[in-house]
N, C-alpha and C positions, 0 to 999 in steps of 0.2 A: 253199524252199531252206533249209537249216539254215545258221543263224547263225553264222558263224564272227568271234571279236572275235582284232583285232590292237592291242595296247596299240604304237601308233605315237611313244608317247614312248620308249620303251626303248629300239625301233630308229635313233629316232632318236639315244640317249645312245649307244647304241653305233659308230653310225656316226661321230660326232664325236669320239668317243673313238679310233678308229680312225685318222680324219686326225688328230689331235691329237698320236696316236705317231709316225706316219709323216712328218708335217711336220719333226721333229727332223731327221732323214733327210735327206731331200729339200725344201728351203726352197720350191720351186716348186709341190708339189702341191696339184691343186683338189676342191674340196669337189665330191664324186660321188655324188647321191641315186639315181641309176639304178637300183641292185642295191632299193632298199626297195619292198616292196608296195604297190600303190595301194588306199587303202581311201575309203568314204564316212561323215564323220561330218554331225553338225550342227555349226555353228558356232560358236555359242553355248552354251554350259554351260547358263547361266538367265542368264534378262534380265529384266525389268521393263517391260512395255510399258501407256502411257500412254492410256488413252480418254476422250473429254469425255464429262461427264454430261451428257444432254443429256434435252430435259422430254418428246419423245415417247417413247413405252415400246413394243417396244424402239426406239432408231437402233442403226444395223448396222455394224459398218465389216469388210474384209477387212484380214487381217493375216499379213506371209507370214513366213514361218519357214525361214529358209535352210536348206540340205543341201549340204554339200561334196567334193568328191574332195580326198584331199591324198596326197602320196607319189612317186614314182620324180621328175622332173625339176621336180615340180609343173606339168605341162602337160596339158593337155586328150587323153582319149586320141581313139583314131580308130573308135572303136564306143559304142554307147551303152549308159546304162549305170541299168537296171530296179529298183528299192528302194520296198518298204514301209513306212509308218509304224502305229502301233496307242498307242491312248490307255494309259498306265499305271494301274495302280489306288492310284498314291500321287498318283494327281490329286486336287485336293480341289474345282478348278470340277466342274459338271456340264453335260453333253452338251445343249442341249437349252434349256440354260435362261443361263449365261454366254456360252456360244461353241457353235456348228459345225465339225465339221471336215471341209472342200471335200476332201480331197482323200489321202486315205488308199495310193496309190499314185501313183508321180510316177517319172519317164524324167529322167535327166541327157544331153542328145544329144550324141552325138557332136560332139567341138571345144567344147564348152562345162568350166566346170567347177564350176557350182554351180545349184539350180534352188528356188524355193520351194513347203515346204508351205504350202496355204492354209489360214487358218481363217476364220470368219466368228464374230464380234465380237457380245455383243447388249449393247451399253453401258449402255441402260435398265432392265439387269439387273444392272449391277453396284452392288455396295455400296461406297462410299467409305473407310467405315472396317473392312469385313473383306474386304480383296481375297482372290480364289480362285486359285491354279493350276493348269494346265493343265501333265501330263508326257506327253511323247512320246518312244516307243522308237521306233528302228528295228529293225524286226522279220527282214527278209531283204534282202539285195540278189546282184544276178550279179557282184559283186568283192565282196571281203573288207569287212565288218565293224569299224572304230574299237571302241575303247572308250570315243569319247566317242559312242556311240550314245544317248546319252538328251539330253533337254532340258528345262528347265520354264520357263514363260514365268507371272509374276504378270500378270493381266489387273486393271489398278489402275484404278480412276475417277479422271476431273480435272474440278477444281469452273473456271471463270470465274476467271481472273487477278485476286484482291483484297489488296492490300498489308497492309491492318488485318488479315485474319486470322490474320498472324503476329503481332502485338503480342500481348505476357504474358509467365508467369512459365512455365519451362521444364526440366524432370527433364532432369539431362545423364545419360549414360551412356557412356562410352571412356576417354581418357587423360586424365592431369592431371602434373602432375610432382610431386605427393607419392605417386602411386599411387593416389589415392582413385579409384573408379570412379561414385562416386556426386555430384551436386552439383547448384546449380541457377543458371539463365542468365535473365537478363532480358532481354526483345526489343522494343525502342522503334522511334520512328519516327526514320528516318535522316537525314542532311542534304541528299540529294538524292531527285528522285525513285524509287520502286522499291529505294528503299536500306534496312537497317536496320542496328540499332543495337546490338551483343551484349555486356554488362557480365559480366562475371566468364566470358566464355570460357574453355576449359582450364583453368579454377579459379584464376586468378591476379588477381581483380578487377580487372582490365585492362577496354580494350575494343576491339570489333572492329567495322568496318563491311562490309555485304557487299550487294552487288547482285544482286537477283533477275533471271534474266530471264524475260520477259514470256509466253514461249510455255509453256502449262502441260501440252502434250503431248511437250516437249521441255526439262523443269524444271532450270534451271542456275542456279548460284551461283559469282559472283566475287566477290573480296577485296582490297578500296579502302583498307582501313587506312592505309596510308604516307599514302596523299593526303593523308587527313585526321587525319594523325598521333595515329591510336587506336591508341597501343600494347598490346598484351595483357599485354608485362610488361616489366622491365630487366635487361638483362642487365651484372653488376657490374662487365665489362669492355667492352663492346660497345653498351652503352647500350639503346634501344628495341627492343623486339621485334616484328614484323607478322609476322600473318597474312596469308602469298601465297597465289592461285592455284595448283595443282598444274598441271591443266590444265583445258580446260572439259569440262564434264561430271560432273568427279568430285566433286562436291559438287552434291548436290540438295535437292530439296522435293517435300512432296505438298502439291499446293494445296486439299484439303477443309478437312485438318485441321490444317494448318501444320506437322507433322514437317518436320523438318529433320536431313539426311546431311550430316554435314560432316566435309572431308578437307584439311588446309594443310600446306603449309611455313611454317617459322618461321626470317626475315630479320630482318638485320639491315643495319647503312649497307655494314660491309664485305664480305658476302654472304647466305648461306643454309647454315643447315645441313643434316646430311646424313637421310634419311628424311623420312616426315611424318607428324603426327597425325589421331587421327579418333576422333568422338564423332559421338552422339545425340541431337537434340533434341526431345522430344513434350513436347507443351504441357499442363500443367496442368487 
């Protein structure tokens, strides 16, 4: 079947744009996705998906990879609905030797509205410090085509949850408030357990504390600052500054090699401000 792509964000700016006129009008009118085409994308743009290293060579895991209908009511339709996948050649795993892929054509059935590609996972092949990815097209289906028809998933190794591997000296890379994009972070042991320690975060020789969590196929980072009143800077009306939480998730780690994703809001006693920052931490 030839590929037909529907850039489903457009129709959707148009759609809105449409109620958006017509609500001037008429105060009661409701949002009507009926008239938009239903199409199948992936879900996902790219993700980063987490596997333990593990000492027999290979362990295996499956790993699914969603596929979506989205469009007219967003409901399930009443026939089912037939789509291929095909490996891209901007993949950089290899077939054979990172991962399998189970499952190269896959049925959405009828009354459902999502189904996964399988792949199959060889962990004992991955490298901790050069992770591979894996991109998939969708190549045809019997409804229209997304433009988010592609996906790439980093197939990353996770070492055993060790809190010392992150202590040391730290090459930052993101924001700072002189603009400098370069600097470096020191990463001590925290005041509680699974905690550490971050001196000169965001370049303000401040300091931060932040809790790892435990599960390193699921690698999260909170920000305990206030608790322990490590401010990262002053603010000359506002007083202390902390590093909060965004939400969970969006700050992570990789546990081989201590990389650290960091994303905060910067509080103060009498709130938060608006946006938030994010840097890099690879260790020395």
């Amino acid at each position: 079947m030839k590929k037909i792509v529907i850039n489903y964000q457009l129709i959707l700016i148009a759609v809105l744009g449409s109620f958006m006129f017509s609500s001037c009008l008429v105060e009661d009118d409701a949002i009507d996705f009926g008239d938009t085409p239903v199409v199948v994308q992936f879900e996902n743009d790219a993700v980063t998906a987490n596997f333990l290293k593990a000492d027999v060579d290979p362990e295996t895991f499956v790993y699914d990879i969603p596929v979506a209908l989205v469009g007219a009511k967003n409901q399930p339709l009443d026939k089912a609905v037939d789509l291929t996948v095909s490996i891209s050649p901007n993949s950089t795993a290899t077939e054979g030797v990172e991962y399998n892929l189970l499952t190269e054509s896959v049925t959405i059935p009828a009354g459902q509205m999502s189904v996964p590609v399988q792949i199959e996972v060889l962990s004992g092949n991955l490298d901790a410090f050069d992770p591979k990815t894996l991109v998939l097209d969708i190549t045809s289906a019997s409804v229209n085509i997304s433009d988010s028809f592609q996906t790439s998933v980093e197939l990353q190794a996770a070492c055993p949850f060790d809190i010392s591997v992150f202590y040391g000296t730290y090459d930052a890379t993101g924001d700072s408030p002189t603009g400098v994009a370069d600097y470096t972070v020191e990463v001590s042991e925290g005041p509680e357990e699974n905690t550490l320690l971050l001196k000169n975060l965001y370049n303000t020789n401040g300091e931060t504390v932040v809790e790892l969590g435990t599960d390193v196929l699921n690698p999260t980072i909170d920000y305990r600052s206030k608790e322990f009143g490590a401010a990262f800077d002053i603010h000359p009306s506002y007083g202390d500054i902390w590093a909060t939480t965004v939400t969970s998730g969006t700050s992570t780690y990789k546990s081989c090699d201590g990389t650290l994703n960091l994303e905060f809001k910067r509080c103060v006693g009498a709130g938060c401000f608006g946006g938030t920052k994010s840097m890099t931490l690879t260790k020395q």
